[in-house]
Residue, then its C-alpha position, 0 to 999 in steps of 0.5 A: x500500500x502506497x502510503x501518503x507522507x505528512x508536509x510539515x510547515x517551517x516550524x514542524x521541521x524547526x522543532x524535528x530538527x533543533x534548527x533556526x528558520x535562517x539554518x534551515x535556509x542556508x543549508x538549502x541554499x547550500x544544497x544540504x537540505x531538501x527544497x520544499x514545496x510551494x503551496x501559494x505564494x506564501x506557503x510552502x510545506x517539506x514532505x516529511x520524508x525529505x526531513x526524516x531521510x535528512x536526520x538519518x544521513x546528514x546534511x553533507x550526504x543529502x548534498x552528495x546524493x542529490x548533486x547531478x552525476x557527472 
């Protein structure tokens, strides 16, 4: 069964991880953290298996796995 994953909102993602809103900017910036989804023009949600995946190998292998190939 295909199962349907939670969005979590800046603050769900802030209280999993321990992390500023500005932290969580400048590792997506920096590409070690998943980009989020736009909802409207003033919403966006990360799909809760994006941030569990990133807490259970890091930032710098989120990075890694999601630079193009070569």
């Amino acid at each position: 069964m295909n199962e349907m994953s939670q969005l979590l909102t800046v603050k769900e993602v802030q209280s999993r991880l321990g992390w500023s809103r500005a932290t969580i900017y400048r590792h997506m910036s920096a590409g070690q953290f998943p980009k989020p989804r736009r909802l409207s023009s003033g919403s966006v949600r990360w799909d809760q298996r994006d941030i569990e995946e990133l807490i259970r190998i890091g930032t710098d292998a989120w990075k890694e796995q999601s630079e193009p190939a070569l």
